[in-house]
VMD Tcl script that draws the C-alpha trace (Angstrom):
set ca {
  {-13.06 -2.60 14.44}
  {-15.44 -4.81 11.99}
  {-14.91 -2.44 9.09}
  {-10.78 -2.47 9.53}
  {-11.02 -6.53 9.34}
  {-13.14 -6.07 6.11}
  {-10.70 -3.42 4.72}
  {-7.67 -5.36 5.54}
  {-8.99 -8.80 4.31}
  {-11.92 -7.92 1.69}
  {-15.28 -9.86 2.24}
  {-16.43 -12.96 1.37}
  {-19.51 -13.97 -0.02}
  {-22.51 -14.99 2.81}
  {-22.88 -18.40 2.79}
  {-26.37 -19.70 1.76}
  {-28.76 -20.14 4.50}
  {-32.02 -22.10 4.14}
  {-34.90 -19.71 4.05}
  {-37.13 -21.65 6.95}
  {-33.87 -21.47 9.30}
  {-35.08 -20.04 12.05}
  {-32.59 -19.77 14.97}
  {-28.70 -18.08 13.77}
  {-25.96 -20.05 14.87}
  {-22.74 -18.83 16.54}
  {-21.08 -15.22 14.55}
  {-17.81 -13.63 14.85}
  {-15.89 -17.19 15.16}
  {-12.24 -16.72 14.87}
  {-9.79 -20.10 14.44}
  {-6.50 -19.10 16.31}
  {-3.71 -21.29 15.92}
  {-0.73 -21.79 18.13}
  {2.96 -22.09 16.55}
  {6.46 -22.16 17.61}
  {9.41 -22.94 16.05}
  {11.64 -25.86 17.04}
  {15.52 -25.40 17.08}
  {16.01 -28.90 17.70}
  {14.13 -30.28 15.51}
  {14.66 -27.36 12.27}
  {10.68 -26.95 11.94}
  {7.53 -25.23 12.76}
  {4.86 -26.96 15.21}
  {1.42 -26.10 15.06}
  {1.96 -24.04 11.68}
  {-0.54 -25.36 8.81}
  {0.92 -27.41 6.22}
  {-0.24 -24.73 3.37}
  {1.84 -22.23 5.39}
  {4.75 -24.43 5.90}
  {4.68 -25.30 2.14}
  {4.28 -21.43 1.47}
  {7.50 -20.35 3.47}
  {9.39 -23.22 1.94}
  {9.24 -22.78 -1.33}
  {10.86 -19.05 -0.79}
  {12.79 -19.37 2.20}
  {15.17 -22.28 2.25}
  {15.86 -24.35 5.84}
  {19.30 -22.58 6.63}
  {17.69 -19.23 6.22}
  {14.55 -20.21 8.71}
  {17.21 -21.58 10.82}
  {18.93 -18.64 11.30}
  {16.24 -16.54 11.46}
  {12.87 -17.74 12.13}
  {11.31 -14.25 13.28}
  {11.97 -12.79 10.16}
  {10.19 -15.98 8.22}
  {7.35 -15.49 10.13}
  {7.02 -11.64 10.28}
  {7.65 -11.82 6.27}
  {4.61 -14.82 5.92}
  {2.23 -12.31 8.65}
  {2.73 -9.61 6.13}
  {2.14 -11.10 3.09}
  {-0.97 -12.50 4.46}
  {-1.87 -9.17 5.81}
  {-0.79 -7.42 2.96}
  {-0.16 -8.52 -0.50}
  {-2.86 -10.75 -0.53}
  {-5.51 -8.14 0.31}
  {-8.39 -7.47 -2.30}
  {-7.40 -4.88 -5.09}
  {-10.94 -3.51 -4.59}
  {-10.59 -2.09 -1.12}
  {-10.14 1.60 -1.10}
  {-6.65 3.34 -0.44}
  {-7.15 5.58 2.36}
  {-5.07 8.63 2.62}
  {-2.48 7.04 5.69}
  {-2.94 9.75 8.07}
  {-1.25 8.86 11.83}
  {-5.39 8.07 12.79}
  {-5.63 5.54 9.83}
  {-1.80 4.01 10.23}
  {-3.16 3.91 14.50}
  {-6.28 1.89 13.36}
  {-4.20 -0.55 11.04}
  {-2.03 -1.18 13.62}
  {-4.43 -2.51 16.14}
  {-5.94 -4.31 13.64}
  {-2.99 -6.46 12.53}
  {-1.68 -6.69 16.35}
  {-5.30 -7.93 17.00}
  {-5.09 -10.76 14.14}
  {-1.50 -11.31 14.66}
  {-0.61 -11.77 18.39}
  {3.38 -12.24 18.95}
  {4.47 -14.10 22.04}
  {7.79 -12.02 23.75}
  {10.23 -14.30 25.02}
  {9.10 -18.49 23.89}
  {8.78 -17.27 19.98}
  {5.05 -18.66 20.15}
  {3.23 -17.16 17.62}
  {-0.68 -17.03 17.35}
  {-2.11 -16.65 14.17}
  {-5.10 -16.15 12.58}
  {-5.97 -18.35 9.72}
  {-9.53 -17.78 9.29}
  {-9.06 -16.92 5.75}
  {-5.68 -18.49 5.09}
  {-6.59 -21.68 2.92}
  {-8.68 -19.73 0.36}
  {-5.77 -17.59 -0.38}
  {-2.49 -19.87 -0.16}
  {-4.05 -23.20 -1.02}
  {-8.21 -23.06 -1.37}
  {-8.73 -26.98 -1.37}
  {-6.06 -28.21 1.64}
  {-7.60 -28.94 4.66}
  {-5.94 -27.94 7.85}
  {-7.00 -30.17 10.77}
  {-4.51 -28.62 13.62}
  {-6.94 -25.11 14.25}
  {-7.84 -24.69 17.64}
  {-10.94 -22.47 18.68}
  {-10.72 -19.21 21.02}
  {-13.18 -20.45 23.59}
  {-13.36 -16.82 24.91}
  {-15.23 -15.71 21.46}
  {-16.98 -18.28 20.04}
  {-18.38 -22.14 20.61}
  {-15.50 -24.73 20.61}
  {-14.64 -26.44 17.25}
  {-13.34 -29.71 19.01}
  {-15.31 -31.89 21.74}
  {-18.86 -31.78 22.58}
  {-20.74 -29.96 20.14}
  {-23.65 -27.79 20.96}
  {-26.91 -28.18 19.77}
  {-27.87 -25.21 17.57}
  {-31.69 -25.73 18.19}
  {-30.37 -25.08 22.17}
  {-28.88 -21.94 21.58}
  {-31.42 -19.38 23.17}
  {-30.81 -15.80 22.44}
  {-32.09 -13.93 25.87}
  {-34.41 -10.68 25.54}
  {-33.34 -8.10 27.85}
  {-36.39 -6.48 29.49}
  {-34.59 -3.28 30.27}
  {-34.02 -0.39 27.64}
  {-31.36 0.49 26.67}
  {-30.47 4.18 24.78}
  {-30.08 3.72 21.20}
  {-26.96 5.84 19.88}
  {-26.11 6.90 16.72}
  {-22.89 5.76 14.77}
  {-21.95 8.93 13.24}
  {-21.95 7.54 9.78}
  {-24.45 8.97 7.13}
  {-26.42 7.33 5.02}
  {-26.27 7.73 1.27}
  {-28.66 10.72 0.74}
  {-26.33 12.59 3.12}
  {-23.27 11.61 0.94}
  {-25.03 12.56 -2.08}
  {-25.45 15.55 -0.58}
  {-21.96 16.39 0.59}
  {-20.55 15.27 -2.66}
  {-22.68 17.99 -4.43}
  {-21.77 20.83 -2.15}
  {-18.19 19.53 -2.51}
  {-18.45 19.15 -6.22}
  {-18.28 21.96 -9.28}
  {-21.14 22.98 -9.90}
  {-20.53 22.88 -13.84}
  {-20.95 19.69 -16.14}
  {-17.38 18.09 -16.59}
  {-17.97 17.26 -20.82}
  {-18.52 21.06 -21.48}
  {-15.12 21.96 -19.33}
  {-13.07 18.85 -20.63}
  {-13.13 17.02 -24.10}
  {-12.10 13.30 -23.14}
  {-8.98 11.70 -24.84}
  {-7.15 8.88 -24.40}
  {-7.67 6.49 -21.81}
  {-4.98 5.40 -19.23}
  {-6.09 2.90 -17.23}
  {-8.67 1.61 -14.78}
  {-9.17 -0.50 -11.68}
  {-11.17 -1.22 -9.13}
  {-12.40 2.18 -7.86}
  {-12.83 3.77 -11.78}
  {-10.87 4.65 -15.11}
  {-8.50 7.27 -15.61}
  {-8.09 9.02 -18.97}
  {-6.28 11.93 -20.13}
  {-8.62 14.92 -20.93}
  {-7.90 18.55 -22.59}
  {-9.60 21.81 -21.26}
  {-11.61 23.62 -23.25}
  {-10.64 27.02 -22.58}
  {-6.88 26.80 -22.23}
  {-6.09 23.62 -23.97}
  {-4.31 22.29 -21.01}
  {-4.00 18.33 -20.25}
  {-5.08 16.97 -17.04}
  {-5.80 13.40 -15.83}
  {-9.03 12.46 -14.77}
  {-10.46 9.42 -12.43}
  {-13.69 8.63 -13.16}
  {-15.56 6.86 -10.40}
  {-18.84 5.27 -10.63}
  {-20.43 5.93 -6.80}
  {-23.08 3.47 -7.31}
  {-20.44 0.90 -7.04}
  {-18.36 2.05 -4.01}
  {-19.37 1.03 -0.99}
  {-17.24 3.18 1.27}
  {-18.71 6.66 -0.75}
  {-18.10 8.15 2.91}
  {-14.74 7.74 2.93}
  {-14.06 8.25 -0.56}
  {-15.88 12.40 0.37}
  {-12.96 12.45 3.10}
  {-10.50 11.81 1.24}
  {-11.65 14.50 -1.51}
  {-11.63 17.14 1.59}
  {-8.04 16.13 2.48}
  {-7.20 16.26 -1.14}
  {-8.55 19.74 -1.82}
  {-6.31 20.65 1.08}
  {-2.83 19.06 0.27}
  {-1.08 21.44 -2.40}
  {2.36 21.80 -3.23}
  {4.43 22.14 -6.45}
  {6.64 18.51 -5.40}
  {2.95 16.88 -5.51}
  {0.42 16.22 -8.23}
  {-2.39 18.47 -7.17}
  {-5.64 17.86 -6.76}
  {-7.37 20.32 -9.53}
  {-11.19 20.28 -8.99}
  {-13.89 17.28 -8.83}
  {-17.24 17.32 -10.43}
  {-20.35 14.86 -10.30}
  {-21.95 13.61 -13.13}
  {-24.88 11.12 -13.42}
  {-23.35 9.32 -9.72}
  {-19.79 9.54 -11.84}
  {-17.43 11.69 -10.32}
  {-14.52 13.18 -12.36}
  {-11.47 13.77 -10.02}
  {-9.29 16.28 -11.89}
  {-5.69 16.16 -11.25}
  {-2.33 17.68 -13.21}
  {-0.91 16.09 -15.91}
  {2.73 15.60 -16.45}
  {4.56 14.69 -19.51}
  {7.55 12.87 -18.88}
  {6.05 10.07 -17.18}
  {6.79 8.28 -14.41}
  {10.60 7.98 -13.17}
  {10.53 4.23 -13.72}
  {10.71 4.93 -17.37}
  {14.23 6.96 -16.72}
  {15.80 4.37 -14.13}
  {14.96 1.58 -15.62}
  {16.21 2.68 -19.49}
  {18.80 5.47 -18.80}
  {21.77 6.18 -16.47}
  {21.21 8.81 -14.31}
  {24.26 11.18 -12.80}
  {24.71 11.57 -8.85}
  {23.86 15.35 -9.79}
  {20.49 14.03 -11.47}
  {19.81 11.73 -8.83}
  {20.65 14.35 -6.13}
  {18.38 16.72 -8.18}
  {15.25 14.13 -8.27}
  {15.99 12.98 -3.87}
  {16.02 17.02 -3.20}
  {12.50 17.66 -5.02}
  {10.97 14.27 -3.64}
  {12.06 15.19 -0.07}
  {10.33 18.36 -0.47}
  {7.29 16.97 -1.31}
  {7.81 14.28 1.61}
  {8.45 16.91 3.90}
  {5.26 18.85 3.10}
  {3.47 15.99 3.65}
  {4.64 15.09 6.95}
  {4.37 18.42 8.22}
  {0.56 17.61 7.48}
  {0.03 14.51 9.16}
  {-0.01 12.28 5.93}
  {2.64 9.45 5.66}
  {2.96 8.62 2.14}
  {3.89 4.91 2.39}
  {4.65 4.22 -1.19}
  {7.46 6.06 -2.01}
  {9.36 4.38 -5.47}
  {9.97 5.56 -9.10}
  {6.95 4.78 -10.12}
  {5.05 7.29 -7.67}
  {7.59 10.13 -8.98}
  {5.76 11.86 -12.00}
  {8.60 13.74 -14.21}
  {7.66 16.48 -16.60}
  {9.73 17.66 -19.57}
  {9.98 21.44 -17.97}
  {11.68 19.88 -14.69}
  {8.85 19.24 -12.92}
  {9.24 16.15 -9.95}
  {6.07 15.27 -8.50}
  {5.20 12.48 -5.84}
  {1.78 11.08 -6.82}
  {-0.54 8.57 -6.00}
  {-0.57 9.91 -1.85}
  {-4.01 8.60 -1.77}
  {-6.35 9.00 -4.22}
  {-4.06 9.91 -7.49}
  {-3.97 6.36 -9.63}
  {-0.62 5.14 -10.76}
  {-1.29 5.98 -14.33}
  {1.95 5.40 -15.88}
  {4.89 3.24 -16.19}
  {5.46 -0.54 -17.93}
  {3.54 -3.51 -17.56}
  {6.25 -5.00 -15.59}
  {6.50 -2.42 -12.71}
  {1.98 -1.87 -13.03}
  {2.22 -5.73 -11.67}
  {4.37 -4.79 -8.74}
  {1.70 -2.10 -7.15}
  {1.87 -3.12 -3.21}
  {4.55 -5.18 -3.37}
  {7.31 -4.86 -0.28}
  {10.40 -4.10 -2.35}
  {10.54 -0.43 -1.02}
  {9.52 -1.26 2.43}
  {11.41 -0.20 5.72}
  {12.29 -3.19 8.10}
  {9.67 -1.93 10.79}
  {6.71 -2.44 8.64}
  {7.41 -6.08 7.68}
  {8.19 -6.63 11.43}
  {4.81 -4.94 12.13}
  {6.25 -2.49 14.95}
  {5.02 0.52 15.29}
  {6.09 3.18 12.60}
  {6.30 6.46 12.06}
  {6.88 9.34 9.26}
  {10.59 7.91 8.64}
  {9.09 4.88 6.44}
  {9.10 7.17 3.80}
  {12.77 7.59 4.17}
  {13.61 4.30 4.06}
  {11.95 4.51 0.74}
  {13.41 7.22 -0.65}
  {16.76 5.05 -0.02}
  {15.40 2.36 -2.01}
  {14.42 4.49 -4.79}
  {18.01 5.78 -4.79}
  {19.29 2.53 -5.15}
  {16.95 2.36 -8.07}
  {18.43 5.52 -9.78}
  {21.98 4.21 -9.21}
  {20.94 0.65 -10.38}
  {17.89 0.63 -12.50}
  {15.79 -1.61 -9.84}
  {15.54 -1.77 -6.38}
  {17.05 -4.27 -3.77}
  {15.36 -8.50 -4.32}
  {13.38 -7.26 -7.45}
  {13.78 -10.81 -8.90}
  {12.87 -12.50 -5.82}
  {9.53 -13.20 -4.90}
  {7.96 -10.76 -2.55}
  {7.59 -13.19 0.31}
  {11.45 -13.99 -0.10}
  {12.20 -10.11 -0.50}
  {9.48 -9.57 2.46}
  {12.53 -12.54 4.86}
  {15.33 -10.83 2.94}
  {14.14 -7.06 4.12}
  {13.31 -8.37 8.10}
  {16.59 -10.25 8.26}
  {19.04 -8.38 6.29}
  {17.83 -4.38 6.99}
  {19.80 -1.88 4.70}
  {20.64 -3.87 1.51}
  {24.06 -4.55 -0.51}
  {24.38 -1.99 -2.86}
  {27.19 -3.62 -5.42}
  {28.19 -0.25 -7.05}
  {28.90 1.28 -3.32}
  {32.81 1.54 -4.34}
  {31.79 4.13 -7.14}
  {29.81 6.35 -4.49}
  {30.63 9.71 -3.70}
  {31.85 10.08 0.32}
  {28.56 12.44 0.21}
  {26.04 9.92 -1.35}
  {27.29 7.03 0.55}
  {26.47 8.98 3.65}
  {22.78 10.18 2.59}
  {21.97 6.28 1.73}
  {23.36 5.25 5.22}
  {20.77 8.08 6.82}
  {18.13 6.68 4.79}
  {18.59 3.59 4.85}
  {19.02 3.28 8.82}
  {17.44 0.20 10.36}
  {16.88 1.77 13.53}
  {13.88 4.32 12.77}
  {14.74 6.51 16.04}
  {18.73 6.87 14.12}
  {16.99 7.37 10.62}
  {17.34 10.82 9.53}
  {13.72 12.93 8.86}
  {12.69 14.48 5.54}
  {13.53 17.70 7.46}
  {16.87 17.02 8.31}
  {17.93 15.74 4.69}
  {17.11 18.77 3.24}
  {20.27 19.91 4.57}
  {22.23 17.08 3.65}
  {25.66 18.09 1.65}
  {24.70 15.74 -0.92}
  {21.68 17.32 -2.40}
  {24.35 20.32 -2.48}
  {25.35 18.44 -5.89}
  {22.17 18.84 -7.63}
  {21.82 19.97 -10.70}
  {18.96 21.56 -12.66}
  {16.57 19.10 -13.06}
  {15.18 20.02 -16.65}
  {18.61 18.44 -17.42}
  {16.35 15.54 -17.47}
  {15.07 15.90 -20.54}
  {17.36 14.29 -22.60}
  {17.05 11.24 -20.19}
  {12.94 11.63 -20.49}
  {12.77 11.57 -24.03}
  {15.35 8.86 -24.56}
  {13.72 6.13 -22.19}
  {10.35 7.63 -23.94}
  {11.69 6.84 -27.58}
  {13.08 3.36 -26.25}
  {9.61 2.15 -25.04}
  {7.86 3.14 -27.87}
  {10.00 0.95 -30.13}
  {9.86 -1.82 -27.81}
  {5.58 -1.29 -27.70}
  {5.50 -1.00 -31.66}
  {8.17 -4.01 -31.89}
  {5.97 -6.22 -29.36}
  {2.63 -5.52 -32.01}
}
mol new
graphics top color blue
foreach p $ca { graphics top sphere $p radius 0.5 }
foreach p [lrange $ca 0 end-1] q [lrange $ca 1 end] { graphics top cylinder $p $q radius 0.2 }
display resetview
């Protein structure tokens, strides 16, 4: 499980170690702290003071009070989650991956059942929440490593014993890089990329490579590409399986996977291009019809659906990850390796932030396929509203507010069609074995109301036309 710890909290630099040091002290040491909450007394025992501090300025005493579960379940996740290292790779979430998460995080974050004693991790805490605050109140797992408090040990006394019987060696199954190489090139086009594609504009870039709009040569058509420099990826072997899954996940609700090339350790993944941008653009500056929004829910869910039926839980479902093309197109991107290319600053800032998420996976229970729904009930509210649920709260408030709360208030509810109000109450179901599938709400009555979707066009080019003034206006 090493490499899950490393992809769910990044890695930190090795400290430095004196050249003529010759025996390695203790590895693997985990501080584990115990905490419980205190009706009597309205406050956390055994909880650092960073974390205390943290919690408090976003979740007031009252709320805590009331509900100190979901305080704590929202603080585990933001540790867990929004505070992990934009550099680590985004797997595809098949159930294998979601499987090996969730061991991890039960692993780090062990909840008591019945006393509400909580034992955390907090190994890597301080550096996040507050780097220079000491926390004195850690106690050691004795099972794992050598005890913090007490009787020290000698390091010059620790003995590391020889074993004088042999033992098989096995292999890990993992290949080295001249076995990637390899597989990428088998994998890849054989043809140079620059005399397919002339390079245009560029749309962004992160961690894992740049993205940039490019026209073929032959046809004239725009498609995106993400351009990925191998020698600085240190998972290559995962980013080659998530190619092959790509290569194998087409439908017309997704934005397909084209082709892939390798150039000079670069490797250009092609995908399609849409025009209209993302639907952020269109929530956020126009307002959208039930008909429209019925329209946009019914070519989503088919693109959920198809993914399901493959084993992949998208896990990001929101406007921005629904690409819109002038012709009518509605695409779900970004389902793994597709970069979030478009949308405002504002929204780019928000990228794995819990606004969207379903009640289970802040409580860190078990989940399933139906996250997406919950979602997709969001992102409704987003179409009716023009954001989603706690958008102005911070995400560790909106993290308390989702685990507490479940399905949000939705003020314009009264205006709701009988038919709408229903599909948002099997979306937005707390209980995940109640909440409807992507299946099932294909048959819903109230995608019966959609319309054609290139009747979002109008809506497209308007939000377009505003955010291009407001762009020019800001330079």
């Amino acid at each position: 499980m090493k490499h899950m710890f490393q992809r769910i909290f990044g890695r930190k630099d090795p400290p430095n170690v004196e050249d003529n040091m010759e025996i390695e002290g203790p590895t693997n040491v985990t501080h584990n702290v115990h905490m419980t909450y205190n009706k009597e007394t309205r406050s956390f025992e055994g909880m650092p003071e960073a974390w205390k501090k943290y919690i408090g300025n976003a979740i007031s005493d009252d709320e805590i009070t009331s509900n100190p579960e979901a305080a704590i379940a929202a603080a585990k996740f933001w540790k867990y989650s929004i505070r992990r290292k934009e550099t680590d790779l985004k797997l595809i979430p098949t159930p294998q991956v979601i499987k090996e998460e969730s061991e991890a995080i039960e692993h780090v974050f062990e909840s008591g059942k019945d006393s509400g004693e909580v034992l955390l991790s907090v190994s890597t805490i301080k550096e996040e929440i507050e780097p220079e605050e000491e926390e004195e109140s850690l106690v050691t797992d004795s099972t794992d490593c050598i005890s913090n408090s007490g009787d020290q040990v000698d390091r010059a006394e620790v003995k590391i014993a020889v074993s004088p019987v042999q033992v098989r060696k096995r292999t890990t199954g993992k290949m080295d890089d001249a076995e990637i190489m390899e597989s990428f090139k088998k994998l890849c086009s054989p043809d140079d990329p620059e005399t397919v594609y002339i390079r245009d504009k560029e749309l962004g870039a992160g961690a894992s490579g740049k993205v940039f709009i490019a026209r073929e040569k032959s046809s004239g058509k725009k498609v995106a590409v993400k351009d990925i420099d191998l020698d600085k990826q240190p998972k290559k072997e995962l980013i080659l399986t998530e190619i092959r899954v790509m290569k194998e996940i087409q439908h017309e609700n997704l934005v397909n996977f084209l082709d892939v090339y390798l150039l000079n350790n670069h490797l250009w993944v092609v995908m399609e291009l849409l025009d209209g941008g993302p639907l952020t653009d269109v929530v956020t500056e126009t307002i959208m019809k039930e008909a429209q929004i019925a329209a946009v829910c019914h070519h989503t869910l088919q693109g959920i659906n198809y993914l399901h039926k493959n084993g992949v839980i998208h896990r990001d479902i929101k406007s921005d990850n629904i690409l819109l093309g002038k012709d009518g197109s509605v695409k779900v991107t970004d389902f793994g390796f597709c970069a979030n290319i478009a949308g405002d600053e504002k929204r780019h800032t928000m990228v794995g932030t819990p606004y969207w998420m379903a009640p289970e996976v802040v409580n860190r229970k078990q989940y399933g396929k139906k996250v997406d729904i919950w979602s997709l009930g969001i992102m409704a509210i987003e179409m009716i509203e023009g954001e989603p649920p706690y958008l102005n709260e911070t995400p560790l408030r909106a993290l308390y507010l989702i685990a507490s709360n479940g399905k949000p208030n939705i003020s314009s509810w009264d205006n709701l069609s009988p038919e709408f109000q229903d599909f948002l109450n099997k979306c937005l179901e707390v209980d995940m074995e109640k909440r409807s599938s992507a299946e099932e709400l294909l048959s819903h009555s109230f995608l019966n109301k959609a319309c054609s979707t290139t009747t979002l066009k109008p809506l497209i080019e308007a939000a377009q036309k505003i955010l291009d003034k407001r762009i020019s206006h800001a330079h």
